[in-house]
FIKEGU-490852 format. One record per residue (C-alpha): residue number from 1; residue in one letter; x, y, z. Coordinates in Angstrom, 1 decimal. Example, Ala and Ser with C-alpha at 12.3 -4.5 7.8 and 13.67 -1.06 7.14 Angstrom:
2
[1, 'A', [12.3, -4.5, 7.8]] [2, 'S', [13.7, -1.1, 7.1]] 
***
This chain:
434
[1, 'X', [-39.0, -61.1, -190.6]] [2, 'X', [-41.9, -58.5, -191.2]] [3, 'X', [-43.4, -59.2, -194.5]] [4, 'X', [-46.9, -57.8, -196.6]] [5, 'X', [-49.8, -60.2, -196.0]] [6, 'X', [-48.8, -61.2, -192.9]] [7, 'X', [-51.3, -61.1, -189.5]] [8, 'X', [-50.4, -57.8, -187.7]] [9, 'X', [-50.5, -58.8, -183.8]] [10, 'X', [-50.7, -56.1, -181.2]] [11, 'X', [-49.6, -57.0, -177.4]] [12, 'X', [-50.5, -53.7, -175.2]] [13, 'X', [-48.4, -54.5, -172.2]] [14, 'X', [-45.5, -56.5, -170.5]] [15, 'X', [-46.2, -57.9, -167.9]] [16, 'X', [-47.1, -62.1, -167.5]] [17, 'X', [-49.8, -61.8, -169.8]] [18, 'X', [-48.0, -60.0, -172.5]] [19, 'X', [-45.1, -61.4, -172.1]] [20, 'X', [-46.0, -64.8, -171.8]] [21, 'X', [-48.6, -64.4, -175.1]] [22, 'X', [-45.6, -62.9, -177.1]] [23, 'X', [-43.4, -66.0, -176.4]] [24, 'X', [-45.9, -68.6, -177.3]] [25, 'X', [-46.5, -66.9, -180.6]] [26, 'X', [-42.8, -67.1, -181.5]] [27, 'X', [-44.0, -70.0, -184.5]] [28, 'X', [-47.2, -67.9, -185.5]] [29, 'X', [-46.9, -66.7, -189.4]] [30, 'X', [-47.4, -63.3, -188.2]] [31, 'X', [-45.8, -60.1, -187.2]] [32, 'X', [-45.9, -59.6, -183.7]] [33, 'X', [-45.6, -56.0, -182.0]] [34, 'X', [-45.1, -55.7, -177.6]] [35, 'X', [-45.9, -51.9, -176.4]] [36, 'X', [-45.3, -51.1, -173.5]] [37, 'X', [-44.6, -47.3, -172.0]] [38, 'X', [-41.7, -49.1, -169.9]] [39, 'X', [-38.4, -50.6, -171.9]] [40, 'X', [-38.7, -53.1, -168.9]] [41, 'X', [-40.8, -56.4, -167.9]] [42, 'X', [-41.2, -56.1, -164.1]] [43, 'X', [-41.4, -58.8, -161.7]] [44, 'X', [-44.0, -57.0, -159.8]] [45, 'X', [-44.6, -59.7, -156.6]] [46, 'X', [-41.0, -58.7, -155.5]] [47, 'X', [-41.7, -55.0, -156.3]] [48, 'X', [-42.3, -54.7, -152.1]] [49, 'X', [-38.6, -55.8, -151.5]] [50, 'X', [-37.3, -53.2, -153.5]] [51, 'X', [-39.5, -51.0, -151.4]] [52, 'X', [-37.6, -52.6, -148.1]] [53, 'X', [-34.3, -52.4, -149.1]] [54, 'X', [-33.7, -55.8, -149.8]] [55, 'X', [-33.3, -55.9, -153.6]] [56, 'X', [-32.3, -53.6, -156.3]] [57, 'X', [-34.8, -52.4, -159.1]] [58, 'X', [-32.7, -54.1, -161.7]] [59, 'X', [-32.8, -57.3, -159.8]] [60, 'X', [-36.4, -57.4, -161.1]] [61, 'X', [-37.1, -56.2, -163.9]] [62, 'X', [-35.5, -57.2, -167.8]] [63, 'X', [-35.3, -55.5, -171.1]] [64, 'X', [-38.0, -56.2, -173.1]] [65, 'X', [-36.0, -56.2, -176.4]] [66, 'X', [-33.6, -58.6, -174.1]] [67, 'X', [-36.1, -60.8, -173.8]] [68, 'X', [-37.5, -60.5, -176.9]] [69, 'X', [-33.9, -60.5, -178.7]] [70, 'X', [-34.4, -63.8, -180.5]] [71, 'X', [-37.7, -64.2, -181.8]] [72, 'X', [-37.7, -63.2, -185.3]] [73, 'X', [-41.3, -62.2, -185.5]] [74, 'X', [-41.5, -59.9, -182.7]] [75, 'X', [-40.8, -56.2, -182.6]] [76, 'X', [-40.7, -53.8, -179.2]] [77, 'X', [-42.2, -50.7, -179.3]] [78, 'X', [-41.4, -47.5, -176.4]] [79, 'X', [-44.9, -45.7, -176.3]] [80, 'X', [-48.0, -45.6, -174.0]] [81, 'X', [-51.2, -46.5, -175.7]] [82, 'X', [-53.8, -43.3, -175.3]] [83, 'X', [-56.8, -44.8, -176.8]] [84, 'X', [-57.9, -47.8, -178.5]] [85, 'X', [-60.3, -48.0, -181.8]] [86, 'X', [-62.3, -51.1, -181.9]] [87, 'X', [-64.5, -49.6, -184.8]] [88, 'X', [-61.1, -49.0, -187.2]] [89, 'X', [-58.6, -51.6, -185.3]] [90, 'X', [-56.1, -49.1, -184.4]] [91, 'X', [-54.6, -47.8, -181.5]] [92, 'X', [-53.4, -44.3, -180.7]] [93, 'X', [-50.0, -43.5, -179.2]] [94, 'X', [-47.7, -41.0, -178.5]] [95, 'X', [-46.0, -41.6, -181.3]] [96, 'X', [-49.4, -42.4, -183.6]] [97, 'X', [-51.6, -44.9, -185.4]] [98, 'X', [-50.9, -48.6, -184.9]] [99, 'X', [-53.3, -50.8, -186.9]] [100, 'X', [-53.7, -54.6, -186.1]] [101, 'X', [-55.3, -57.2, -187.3]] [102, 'X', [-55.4, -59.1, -183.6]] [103, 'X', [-54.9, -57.0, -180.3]] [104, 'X', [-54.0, -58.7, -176.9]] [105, 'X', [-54.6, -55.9, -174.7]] [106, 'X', [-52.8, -56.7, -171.0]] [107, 'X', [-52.7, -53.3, -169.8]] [108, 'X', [-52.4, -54.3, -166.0]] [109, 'X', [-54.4, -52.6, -163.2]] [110, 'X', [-53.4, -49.0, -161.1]] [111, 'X', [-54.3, -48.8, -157.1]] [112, 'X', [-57.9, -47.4, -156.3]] [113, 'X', [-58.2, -45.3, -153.8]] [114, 'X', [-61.6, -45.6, -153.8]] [115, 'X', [-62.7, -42.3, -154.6]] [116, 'X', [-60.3, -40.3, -152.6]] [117, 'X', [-57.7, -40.0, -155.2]] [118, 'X', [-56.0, -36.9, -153.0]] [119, 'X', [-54.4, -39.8, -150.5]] [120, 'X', [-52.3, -41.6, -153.2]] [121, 'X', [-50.1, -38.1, -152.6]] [122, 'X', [-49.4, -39.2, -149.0]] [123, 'X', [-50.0, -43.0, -149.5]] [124, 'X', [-48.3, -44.3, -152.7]] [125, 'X', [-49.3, -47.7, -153.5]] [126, 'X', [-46.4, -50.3, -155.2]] [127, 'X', [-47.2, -50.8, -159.0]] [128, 'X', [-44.3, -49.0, -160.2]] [129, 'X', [-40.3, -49.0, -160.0]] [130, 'X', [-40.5, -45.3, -159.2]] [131, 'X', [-43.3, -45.9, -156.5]] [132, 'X', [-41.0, -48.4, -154.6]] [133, 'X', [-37.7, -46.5, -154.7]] [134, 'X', [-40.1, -43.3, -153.2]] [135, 'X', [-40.8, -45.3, -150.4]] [136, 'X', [-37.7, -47.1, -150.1]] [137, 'X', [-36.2, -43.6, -149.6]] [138, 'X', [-38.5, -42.2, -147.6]] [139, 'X', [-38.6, -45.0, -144.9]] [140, 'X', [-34.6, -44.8, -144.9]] [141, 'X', [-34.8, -41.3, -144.8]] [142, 'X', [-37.3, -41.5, -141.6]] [143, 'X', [-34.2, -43.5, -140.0]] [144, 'X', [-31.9, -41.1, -140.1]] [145, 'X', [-34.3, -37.9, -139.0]] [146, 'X', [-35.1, -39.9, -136.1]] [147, 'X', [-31.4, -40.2, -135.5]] [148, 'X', [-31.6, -36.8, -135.6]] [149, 'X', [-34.9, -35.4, -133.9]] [150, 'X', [-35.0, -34.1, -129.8]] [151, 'X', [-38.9, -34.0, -130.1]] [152, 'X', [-40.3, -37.5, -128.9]] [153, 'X', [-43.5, -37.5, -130.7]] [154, 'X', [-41.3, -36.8, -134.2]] [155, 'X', [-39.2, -39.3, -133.6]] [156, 'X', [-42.0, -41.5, -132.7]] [157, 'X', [-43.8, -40.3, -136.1]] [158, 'X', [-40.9, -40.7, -138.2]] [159, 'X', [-40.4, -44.5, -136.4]] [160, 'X', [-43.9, -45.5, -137.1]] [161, 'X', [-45.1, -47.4, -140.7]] [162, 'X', [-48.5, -47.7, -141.6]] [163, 'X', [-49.8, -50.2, -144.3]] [164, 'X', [-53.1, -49.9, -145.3]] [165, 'X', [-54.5, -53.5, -146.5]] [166, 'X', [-53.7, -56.9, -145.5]] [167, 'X', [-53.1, -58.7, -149.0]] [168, 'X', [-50.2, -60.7, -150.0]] [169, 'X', [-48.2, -57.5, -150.7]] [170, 'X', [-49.7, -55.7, -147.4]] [171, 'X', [-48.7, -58.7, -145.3]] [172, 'X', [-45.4, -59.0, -147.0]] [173, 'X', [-44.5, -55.6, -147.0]] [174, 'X', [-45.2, -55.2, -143.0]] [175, 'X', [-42.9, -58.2, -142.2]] [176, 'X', [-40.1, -56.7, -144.3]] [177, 'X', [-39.9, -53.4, -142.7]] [178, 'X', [-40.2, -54.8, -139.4]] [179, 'X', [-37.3, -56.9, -139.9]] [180, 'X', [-35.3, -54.1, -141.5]] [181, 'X', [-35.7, -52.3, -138.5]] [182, 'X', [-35.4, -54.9, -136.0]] [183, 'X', [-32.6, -57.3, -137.5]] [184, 'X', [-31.0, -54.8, -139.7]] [185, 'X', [-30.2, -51.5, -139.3]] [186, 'X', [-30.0, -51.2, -135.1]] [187, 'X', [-26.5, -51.2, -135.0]] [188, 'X', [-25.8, -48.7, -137.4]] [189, 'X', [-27.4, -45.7, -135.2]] [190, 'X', [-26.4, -44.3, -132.1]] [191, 'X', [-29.5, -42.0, -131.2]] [192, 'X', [-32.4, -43.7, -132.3]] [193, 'X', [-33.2, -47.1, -131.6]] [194, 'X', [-35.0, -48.9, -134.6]] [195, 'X', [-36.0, -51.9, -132.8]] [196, 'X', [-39.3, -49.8, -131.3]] [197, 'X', [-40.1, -49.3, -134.6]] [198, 'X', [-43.6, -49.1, -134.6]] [199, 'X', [-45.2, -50.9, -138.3]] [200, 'X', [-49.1, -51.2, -138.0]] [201, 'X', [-51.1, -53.5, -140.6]] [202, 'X', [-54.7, -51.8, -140.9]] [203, 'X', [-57.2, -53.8, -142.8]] [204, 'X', [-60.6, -52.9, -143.2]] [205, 'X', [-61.9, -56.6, -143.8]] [206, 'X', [-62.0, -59.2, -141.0]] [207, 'X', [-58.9, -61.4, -141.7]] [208, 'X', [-55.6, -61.0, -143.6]] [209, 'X', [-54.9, -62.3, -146.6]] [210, 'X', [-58.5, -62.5, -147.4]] [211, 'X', [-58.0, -64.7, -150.3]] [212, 'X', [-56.4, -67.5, -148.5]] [213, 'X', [-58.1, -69.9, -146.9]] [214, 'X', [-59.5, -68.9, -143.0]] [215, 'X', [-56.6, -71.2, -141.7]] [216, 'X', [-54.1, -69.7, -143.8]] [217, 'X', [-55.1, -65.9, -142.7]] [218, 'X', [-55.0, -67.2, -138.8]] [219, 'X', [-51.8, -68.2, -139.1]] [220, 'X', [-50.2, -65.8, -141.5]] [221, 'X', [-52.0, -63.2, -138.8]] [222, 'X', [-50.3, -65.2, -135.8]] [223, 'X', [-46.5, -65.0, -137.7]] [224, 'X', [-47.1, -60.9, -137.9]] [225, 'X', [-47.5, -60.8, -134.6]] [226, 'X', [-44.7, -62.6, -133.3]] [227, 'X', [-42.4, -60.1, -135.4]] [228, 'X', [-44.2, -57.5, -133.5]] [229, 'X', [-46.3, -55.8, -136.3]] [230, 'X', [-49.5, -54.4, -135.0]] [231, 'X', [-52.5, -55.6, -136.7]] [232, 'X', [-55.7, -54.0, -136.7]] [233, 'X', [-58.8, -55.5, -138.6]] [234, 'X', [-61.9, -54.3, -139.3]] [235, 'X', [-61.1, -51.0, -139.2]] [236, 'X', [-61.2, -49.1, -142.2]] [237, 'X', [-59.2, -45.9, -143.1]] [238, 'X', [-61.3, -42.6, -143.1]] [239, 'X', [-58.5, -40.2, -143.7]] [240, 'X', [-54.6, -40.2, -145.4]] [241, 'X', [-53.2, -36.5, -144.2]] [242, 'X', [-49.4, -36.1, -144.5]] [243, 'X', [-48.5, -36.9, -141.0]] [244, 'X', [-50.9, -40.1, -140.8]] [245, 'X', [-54.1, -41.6, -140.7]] [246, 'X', [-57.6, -41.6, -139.0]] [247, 'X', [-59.1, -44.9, -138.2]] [248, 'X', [-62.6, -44.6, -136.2]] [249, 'X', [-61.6, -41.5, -135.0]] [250, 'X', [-58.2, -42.4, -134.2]] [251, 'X', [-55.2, -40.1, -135.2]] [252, 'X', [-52.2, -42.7, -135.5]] [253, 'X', [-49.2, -40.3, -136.9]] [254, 'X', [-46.9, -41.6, -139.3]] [255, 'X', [-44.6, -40.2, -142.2]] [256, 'X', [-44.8, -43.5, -143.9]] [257, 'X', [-48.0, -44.6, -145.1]] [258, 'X', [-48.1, -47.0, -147.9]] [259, 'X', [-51.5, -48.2, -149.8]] [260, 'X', [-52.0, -51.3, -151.0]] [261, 'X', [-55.7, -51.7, -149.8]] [262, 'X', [-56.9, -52.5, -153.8]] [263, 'X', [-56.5, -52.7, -157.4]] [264, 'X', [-58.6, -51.2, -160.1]] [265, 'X', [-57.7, -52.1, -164.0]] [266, 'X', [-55.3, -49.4, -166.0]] [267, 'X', [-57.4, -46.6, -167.8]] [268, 'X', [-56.7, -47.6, -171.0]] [269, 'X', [-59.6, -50.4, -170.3]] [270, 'X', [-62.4, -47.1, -170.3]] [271, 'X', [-61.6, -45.4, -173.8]] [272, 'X', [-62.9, -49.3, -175.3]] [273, 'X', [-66.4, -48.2, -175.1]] [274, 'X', [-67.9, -51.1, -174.0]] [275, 'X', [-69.4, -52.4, -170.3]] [276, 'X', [-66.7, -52.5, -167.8]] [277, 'X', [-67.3, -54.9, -164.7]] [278, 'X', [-66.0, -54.3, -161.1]] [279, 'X', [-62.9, -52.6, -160.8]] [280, 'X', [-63.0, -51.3, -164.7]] [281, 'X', [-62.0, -54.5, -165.9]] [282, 'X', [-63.5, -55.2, -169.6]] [283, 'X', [-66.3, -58.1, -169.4]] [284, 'X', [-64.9, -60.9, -171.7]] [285, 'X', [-66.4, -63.6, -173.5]] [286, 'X', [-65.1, -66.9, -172.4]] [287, 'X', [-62.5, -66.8, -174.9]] [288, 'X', [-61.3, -63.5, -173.3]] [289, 'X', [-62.4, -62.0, -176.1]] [290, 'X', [-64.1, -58.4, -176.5]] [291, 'X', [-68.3, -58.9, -177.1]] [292, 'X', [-68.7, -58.0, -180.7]] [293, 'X', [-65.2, -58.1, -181.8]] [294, 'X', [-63.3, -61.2, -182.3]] [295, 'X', [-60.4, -59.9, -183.4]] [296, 'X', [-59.9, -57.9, -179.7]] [297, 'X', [-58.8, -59.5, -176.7]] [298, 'X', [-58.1, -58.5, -172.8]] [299, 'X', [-56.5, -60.0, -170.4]] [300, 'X', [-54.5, -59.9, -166.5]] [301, 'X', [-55.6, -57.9, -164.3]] [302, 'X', [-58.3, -56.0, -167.0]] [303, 'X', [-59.9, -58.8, -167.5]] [304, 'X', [-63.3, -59.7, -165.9]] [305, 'X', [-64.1, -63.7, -166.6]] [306, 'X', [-66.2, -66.2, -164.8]] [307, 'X', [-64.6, -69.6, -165.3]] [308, 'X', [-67.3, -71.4, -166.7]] [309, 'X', [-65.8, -75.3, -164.6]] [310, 'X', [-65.5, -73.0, -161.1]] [311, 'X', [-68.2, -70.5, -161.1]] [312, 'X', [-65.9, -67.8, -159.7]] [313, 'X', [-64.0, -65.0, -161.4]] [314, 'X', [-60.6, -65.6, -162.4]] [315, 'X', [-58.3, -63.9, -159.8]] [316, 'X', [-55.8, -61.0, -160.7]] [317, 'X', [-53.0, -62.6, -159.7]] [318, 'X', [-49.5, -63.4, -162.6]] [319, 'X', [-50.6, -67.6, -162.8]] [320, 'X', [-54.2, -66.0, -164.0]] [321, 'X', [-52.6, -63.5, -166.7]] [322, 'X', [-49.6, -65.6, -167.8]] [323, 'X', [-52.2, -68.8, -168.3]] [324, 'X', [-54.5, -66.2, -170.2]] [325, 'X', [-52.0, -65.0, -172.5]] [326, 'X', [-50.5, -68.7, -173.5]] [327, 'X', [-54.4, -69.6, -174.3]] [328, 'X', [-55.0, -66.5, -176.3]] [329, 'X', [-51.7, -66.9, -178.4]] [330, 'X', [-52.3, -70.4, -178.9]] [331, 'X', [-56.1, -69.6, -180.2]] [332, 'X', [-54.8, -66.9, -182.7]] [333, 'X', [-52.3, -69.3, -183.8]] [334, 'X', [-54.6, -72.3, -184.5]] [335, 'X', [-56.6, -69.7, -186.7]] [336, 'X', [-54.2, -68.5, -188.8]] [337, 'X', [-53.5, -72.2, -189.4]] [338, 'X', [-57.1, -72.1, -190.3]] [339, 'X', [-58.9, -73.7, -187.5]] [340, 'X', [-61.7, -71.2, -186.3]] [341, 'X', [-62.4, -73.9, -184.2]] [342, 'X', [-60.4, -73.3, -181.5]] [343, 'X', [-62.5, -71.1, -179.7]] [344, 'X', [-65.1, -73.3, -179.1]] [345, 'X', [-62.4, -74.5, -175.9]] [346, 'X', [-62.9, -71.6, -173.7]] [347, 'X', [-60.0, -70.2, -171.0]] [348, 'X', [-60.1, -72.0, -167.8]] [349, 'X', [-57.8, -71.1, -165.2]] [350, 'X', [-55.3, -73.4, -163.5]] [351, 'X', [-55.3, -72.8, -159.8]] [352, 'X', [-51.7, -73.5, -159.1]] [353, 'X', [-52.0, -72.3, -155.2]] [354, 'X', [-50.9, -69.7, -153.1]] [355, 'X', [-48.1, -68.0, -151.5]] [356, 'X', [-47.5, -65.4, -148.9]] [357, 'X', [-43.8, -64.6, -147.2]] [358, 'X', [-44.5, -63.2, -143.7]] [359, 'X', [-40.2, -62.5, -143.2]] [360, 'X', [-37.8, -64.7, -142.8]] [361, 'X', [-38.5, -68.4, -142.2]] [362, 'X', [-42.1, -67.1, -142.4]] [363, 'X', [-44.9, -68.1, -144.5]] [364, 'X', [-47.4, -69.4, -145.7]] [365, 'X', [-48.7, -71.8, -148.6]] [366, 'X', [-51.8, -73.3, -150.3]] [367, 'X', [-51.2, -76.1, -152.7]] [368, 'X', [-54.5, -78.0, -153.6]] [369, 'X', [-56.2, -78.8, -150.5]] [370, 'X', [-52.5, -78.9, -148.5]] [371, 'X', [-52.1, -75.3, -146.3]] [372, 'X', [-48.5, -75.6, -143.9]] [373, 'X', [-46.6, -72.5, -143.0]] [374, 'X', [-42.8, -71.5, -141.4]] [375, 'X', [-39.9, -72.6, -142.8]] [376, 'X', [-40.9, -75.0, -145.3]] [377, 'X', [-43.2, -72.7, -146.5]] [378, 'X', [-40.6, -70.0, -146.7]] [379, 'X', [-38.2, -72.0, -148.8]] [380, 'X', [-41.0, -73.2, -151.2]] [381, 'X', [-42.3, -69.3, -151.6]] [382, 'X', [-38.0, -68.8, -152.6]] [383, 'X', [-37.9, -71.8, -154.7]] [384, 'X', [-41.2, -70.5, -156.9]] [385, 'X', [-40.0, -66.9, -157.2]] [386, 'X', [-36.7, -67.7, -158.3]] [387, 'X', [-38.4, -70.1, -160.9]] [388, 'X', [-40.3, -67.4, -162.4]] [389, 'X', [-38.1, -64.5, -162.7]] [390, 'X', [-37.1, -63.8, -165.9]] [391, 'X', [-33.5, -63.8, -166.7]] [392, 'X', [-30.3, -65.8, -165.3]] [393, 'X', [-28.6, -62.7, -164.0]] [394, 'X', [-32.0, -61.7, -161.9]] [395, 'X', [-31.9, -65.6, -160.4]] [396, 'X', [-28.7, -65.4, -159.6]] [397, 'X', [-28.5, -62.0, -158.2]] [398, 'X', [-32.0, -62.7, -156.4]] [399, 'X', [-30.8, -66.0, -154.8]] [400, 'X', [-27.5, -64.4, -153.3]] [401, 'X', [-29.0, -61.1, -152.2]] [402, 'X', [-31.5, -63.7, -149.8]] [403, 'X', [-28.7, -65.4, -148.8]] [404, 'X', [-26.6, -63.1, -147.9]] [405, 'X', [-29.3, -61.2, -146.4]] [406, 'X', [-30.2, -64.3, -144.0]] [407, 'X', [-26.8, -65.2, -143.0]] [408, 'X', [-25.3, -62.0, -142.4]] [409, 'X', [-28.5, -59.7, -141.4]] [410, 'X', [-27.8, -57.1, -144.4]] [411, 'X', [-29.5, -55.7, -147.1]] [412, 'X', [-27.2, -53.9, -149.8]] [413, 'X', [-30.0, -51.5, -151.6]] [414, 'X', [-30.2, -49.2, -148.6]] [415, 'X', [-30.1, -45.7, -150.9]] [416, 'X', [-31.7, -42.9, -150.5]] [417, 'X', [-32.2, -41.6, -154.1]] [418, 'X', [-35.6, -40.2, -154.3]] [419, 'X', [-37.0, -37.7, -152.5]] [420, 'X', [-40.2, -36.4, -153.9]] [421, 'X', [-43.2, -38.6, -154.5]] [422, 'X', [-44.1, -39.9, -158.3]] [423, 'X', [-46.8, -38.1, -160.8]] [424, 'X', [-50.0, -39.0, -160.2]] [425, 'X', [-51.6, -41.1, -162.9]] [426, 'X', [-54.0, -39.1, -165.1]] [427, 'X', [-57.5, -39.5, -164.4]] [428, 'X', [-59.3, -42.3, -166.3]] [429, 'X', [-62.0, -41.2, -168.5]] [430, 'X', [-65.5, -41.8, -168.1]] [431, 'X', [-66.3, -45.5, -168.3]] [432, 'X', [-69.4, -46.9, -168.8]] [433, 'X', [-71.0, -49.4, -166.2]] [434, 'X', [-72.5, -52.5, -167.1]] 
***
């Protein structure tokens, strides 16, 4: 299986990219090895139902080595990648060196807070399993001190959910907790009554889902609304303090205030030496490859690239790194067959469309030039997710957990199991601008 002479093939990362690159080099005559500081690949676009109560972590995420099980050339590794030596082609880990011959790096991207890292302790964003069962638990727990509280104004803080940034997971997000408190959990208290929840959408740009189309945002905007969530646009956040926010002024009190206002790429990109683009991601060449070394590539969400057929950047979203890591296996492939050639074909990405759930029987999609939203919408957003999960089990558990959840008005992953907020990442070190 692992044999002298053989290309050495290093895949930082799980996640679409990763994963998807290690599967399509399951022919290559080379020995493949998947890092990853997790022993999971998550199915992060569902990562905000787990944060709702509506699905369990396990329903979403898969063993790597269980995914990996049956290719012969690939081996898993449990470490986090500190720092990465273009110079020597090595990598350093907790657990040490790791040469290579080609690296895939698909690192993934953290939340920026844009300078004010001190809100992520009151804001956690949703990029991690832990993250989403903090706020999972801390929104159920809100629930039942409300049940609980005489003072008015507590109960009304502990009864009001801010999310700050209207993105597919911001939109997504506010439409699940509204429902959870509107459709499922009044019965089941006696004091407080969780159908005046209070779930405000704050969005510093003009429109949600700013990515969509204009029509798309108006009427993903006009679905949030008729669930009741309060949506407030162009109004950026000046302050994240424990009990709330300040928007122009404005105190708006809350116990539950969730970021998902932007992306930056994972740390890891900054210890490369080389120019980083916006948001830290490593400027590629247009075979995602690193400037000056071949042998290197980046891709996902730390990758910056300009399509060269559309003009425009290619989007961090999973179609953009799974696409990226089939082209990149397939061109390290072709050359180890011996045709350097391949190159000369360089990554263009696929636009597949777009997809945002607003809540049940909500949505809305772009396919092509065709935009339609509700139900049809709703079931074609199920039908894709259920497509692209990895693993039987997680289809099948997926698919009956929505089911069940719109027939009967349930959800069945309503623990409270964590009380104190994750570790903060470390600090990235110093990157240099391009």
């Amino acid at each position: 299986m692992h044999g002298a002479g053989r290309a050495r093939i290093v895949i930082v990362g799980c996640g679409f990219g990763g994963l998807f690159a290690a599967r399509a080099l399951e022919r290559a005559a080379a020995d493949v090895l998947v890092i990853d500081r997790n022993n999971y690949h998550l199915f992060q676009p569902l990562l905000y139902q787990v944060a709702s109560a509506a699905l369990a972590p396990a329903d979403i995420a898969q063993p790597i080595r269980t995914i990996l099980r049956t290719q012969k050339n690939a081996r898993v590794m449990l470490a986090e990648v500190q720092r990465v030596d273009l110079a020597s082609r090595s990598l350093d880990t907790a657990v040490g060196r790791v040469p290579y011959d080609y690296l895939i790096l698909a690192p993934g991207a953290v939340d920026e807070y844009f300078g004010h890292e001190e809100w992520r302790r009151f804001a956690p964003g949703m990029k991690e399993v832990e993250e989403a069962t903090f706020i999972r638990s801390r929104l159920l727990r809100s629930f039942e001190i409300a049940e609980l509280e005489a003072d008015q104004n507590e109960r009304a803080a502990h009864l009001t959910f801010i999310i700050v940034g209207a993105g597919p997971t911001g939109v997504e997000l506010a439409g699940a907790i509204k429902e959870l408190a509107v459709d499922v959990i009044p019965r089941d208290f006696r004091v407080a009554d969780t159908r005046r929840a209070r779930v405000v959408l704050i969005e510093a740009g003009t429109r949600v889902l700013p990515a969509f189309h204009a029509d798309s945002s108006a009427r993903a905007l006009g679905q949030l609304r008729t669930l009741g969530v309060e949506v407030r646009l162009g109004e950026p956040v000046t302050q994240v303090l424990a009990d709330g926010v300040e928007v122009r002024g404005e105190r708006l009190r809350s116990y539950n205030v969730i970021w998902t206002a932007g992306v930056r790429a994972a740390p890891l990109t900054a210890t490369l030496g080389v120019p980083l683009g916006p948001g830290g991601r490593v400027r590629v060449l247009p075979d995602c490859s690193i400037p000056g070394h071949r042998e290197a590539f980046v891709i996902g969400d730390a990758a910056y690239l300009v399509d060269a057929a559309s003009g425009r950047p290619v989007p961090g979203v999973s179609q953009g790194a799974l696409q990226m890591g089939r082209y990149v296996a397939r061109l390290i492939e072709a050359e180890l067959n011996g045709a350097p050639s391949a190159r000369v074909a360089a990554f263009h990405y696929h636009d597949k469309g777009s997809m945002a759930t607003v809540g049940k029987s909500r949505a809305v999609v772009e396919i092509g030039r065709a935009r339609f939203g509700g139900l049809l919408a709703w079931l074609a957003w199920m039908a894709l997710h259920i497509t692209v999960l990895i693993g039987f089990r997680n289809r099948l558990a997926v698919l009956f957990s929505w089911l069940y959840s719109y027939v009967f008005f349930r959800r069945g992953s309503r623990l409270i199991t964590r009380v104190a907020p994750p570790e903060p990442a470390a600090p990235a070190p110093t990157e240099r601008a391009s």
